[in-house]
C-alpha positions in Angstrom: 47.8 -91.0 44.5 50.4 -91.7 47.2 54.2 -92.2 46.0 55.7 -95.4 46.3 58.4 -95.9 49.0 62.1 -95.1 47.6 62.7 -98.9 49.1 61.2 -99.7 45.8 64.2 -98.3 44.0 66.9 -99.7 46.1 69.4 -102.5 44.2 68.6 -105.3 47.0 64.7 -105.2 46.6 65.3 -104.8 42.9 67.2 -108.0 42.8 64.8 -110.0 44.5 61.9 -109.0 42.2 64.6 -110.3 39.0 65.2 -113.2 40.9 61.9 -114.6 42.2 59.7 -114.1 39.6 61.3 -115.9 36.8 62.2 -118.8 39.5 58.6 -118.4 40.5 57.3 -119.2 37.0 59.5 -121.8 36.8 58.9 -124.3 40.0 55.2 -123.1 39.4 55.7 -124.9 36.1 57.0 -127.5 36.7 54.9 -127.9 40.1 51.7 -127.8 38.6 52.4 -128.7 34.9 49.3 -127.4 33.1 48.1 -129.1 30.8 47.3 -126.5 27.9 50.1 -124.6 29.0 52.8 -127.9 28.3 51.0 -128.5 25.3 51.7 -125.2 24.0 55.6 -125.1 24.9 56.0 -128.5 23.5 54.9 -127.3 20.1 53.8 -131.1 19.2 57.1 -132.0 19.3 58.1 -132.4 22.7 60.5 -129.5 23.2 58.7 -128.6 26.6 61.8 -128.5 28.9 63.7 -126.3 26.2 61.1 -123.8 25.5 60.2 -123.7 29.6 63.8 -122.6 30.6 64.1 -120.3 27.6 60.7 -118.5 28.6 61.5 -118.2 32.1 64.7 -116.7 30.7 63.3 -114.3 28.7 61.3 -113.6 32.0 64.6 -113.1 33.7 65.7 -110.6 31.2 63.1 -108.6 31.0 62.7 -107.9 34.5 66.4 -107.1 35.3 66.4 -105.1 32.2 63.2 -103.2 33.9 64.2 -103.2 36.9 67.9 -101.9 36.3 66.1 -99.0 34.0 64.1 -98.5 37.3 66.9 -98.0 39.3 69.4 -96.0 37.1 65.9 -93.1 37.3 65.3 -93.5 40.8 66.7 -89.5 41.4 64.2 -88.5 38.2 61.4 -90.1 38.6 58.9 -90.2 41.8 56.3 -93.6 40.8 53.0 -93.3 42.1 50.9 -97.0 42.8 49.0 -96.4 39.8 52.1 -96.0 37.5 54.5 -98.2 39.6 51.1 -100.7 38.8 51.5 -99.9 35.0 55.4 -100.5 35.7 54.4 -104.5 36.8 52.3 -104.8 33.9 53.9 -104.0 30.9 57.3 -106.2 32.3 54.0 -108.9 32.1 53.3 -107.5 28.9 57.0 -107.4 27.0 57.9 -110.4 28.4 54.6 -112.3 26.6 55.7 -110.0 23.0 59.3 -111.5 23.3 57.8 -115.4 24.3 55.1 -114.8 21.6 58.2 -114.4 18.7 59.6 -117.7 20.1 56.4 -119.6 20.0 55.1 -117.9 17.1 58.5 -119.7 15.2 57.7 -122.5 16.9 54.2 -123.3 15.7 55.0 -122.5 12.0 51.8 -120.9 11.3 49.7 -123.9 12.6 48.5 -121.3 15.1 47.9 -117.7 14.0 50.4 -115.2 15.8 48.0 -113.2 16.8 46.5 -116.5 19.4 49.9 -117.5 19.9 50.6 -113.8 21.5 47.3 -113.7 23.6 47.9 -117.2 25.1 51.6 -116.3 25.7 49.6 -113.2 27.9 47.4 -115.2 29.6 49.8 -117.9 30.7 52.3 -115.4 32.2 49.8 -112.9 33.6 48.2 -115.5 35.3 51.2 -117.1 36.6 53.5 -113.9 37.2 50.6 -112.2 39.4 51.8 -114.1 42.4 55.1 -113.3 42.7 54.3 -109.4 41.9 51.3 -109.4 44.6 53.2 -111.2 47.2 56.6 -109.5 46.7 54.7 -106.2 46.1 53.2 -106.8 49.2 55.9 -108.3 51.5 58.5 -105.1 50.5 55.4 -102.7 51.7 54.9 -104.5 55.1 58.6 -103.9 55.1 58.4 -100.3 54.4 55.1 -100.0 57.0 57.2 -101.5 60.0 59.7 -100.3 59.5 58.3 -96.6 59.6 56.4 -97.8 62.8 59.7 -98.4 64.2 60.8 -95.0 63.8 57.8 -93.2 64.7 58.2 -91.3 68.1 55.7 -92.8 71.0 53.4 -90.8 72.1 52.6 -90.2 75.3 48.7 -90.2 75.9 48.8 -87.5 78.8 50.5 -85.2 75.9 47.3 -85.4 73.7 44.8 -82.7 74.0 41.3 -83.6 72.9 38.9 -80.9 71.5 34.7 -81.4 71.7 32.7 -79.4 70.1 29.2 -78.1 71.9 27.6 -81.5 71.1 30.4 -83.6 73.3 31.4 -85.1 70.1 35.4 -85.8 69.7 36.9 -83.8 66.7 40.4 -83.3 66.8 42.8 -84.9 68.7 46.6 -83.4 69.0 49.6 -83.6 71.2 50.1 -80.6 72.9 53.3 -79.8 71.6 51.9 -79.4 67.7 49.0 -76.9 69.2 50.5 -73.2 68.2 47.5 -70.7 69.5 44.2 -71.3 69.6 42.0 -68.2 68.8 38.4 -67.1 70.1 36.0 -65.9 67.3 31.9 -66.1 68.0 30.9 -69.5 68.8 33.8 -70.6 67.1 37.6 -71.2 68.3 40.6 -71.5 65.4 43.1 -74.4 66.9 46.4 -73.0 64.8 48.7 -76.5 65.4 51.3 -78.3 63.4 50.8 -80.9 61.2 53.9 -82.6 59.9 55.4 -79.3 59.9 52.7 -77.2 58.2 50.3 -75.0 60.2 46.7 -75.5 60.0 43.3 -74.0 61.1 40.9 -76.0 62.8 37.7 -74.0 63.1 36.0 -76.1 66.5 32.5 -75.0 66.9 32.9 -74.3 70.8 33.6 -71.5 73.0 36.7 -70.8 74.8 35.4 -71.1 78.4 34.8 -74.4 77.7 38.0 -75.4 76.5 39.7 -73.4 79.3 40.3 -75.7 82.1 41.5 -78.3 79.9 43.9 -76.2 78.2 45.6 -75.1 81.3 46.2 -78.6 82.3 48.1 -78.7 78.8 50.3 -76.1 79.7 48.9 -73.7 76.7 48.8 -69.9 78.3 46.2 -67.4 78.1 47.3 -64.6 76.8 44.2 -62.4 76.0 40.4 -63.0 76.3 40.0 -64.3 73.0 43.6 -65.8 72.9 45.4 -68.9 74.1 49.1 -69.6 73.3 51.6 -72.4 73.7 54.3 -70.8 75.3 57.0 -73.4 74.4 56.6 -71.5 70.4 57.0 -68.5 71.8 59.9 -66.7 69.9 59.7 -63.7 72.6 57.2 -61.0 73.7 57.8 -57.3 72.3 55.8 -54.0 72.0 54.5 -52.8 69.2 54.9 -48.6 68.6 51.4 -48.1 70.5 53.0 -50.0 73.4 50.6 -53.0 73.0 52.4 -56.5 74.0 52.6 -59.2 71.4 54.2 -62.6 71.5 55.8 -63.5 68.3 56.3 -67.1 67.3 58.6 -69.4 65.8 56.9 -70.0 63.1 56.9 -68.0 59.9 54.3 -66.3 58.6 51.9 -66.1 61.7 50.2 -63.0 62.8 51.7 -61.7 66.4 49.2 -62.7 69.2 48.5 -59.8 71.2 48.9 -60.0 75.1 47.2 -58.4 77.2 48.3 -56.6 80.8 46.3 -58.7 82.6 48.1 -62.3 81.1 51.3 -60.0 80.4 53.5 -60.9 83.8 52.2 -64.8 84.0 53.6 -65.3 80.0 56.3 -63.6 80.1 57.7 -65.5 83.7 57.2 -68.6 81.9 59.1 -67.6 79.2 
């Protein structure tokens, strides 16, 4: 599963998740005032307002605490949702163990411990999944427009479209990512970047086809089973059997061959 954003880590975001959710739990309260949920803090003995700021600062606590463990291991540890999930949920879940001993004290007995701890769970589970969801949410809408910001524009004259026999669209890239496309059967292999890697894509097509629209993306023929995108091109040398090949700037590709016939129009380009 996909990595959280590092903005997860940072102190400012931390602090606002320590912050809110306790203050959350608290107006909501106080808002709303359920009814089982006052009963149970006032122990019969109407200590409600007591045991409601000491809860929401045990709620305080245990987030910072959490969420200052989280940042001191932001360089060692890489959360994925699932865990950075788990993360949320057992702060839920500490936080009910440490408001279960207060209330557990509390009730002398007159409730076993082991209700006293489960309704301690339910009450701040179902309270404290607002402020998690929301803030949760808000910091990734951050992190999402923030990236949008940043990504380059792309210019839709740059993108080069590939059909295969059936006119059906399967592969769209800009022209700058395509390395060498490669004629083999019926098929063609479109060697391009993609963020950064190379990859195949085997296109069920023939290169005539693809020819015309290749040239108007300034990709080169190079050989009759061979196109190439010139602006990759490291340089064009001879091999000891005097064949041309151009080399390019990627490591770990094969040489594409070039024959005499493409030879002068690549090589003036370059």
């Amino acid at each position: 599963m996909k990595a959280i954003s590092r903005t997860f880590y940072r102190m400012p975001v931390l602090t606002i998740f320590f912050l809110v959710i306790p203050v959350f739990f608290l107006l909501f309260v106080l808002a709303y005032v359920p009814m089982e949920l006052e009963n149970f803090l006032s122990l019969g003995r109407d200590r409600f307002t007591l045991n409601l700021i000491v809860t929401t600062l045990i709620i305080f606590g245990t987030v910072l605490l959490s969420r200052i463990i989280l940042f001191l291991l932001r360089k060692v540890i890489d959360l994925n949702w699932s865990l950075y999930i788990l993360w949320s949920v057992l702060e839920v879940v500490f936080a009910s163990l440490m408001m279960s001993i207060l209330m557990g004290v509390g009730w002398h007995g007159s409730i076993p411990y082991f209700t006293v701890m489960l309704r301690c769970l339910l009450y701040l589970a179902s309270i404290l999944v607002f402020p998690y969801a929301l803030l949760t949410m808000g910091v990734q809408l951050y992190v999402l427009s923030k990236r949008a910001e940043l990504a380059p524009t792309v210019d839709e004259k740059t993108l080069v479209r590939f059909y295969d026999e059936q006119k059906r669209l399967k592969l769209v890239l800009s022209s700058s990512a395509v390395l060498y496309i490669e004629a083999e059967d019926n098929y063609v292999h479109i060697v391009h970047l993609d963020n950064g890697r190379v990859r195949d894509f085997t296109l069920r097509s023939s290169m005539r086809a693809l020819e015309e629209m290749l040239s108007r993306h300034s990709l080169v023929r190079c050989h009759r089973s061979y196109f190439v995108n010139p602006a990759h091109v490291d340089l064009v040398r001879k091999d000891e059997n005097g064949y041309a090949l151009a080399q390019l700037d990627r490591e770990g590709l094969k040489p594409i061959p070039v024959s005499k016939r493409y030879y002068d129009a690549l090589t003036a380009i370059l």
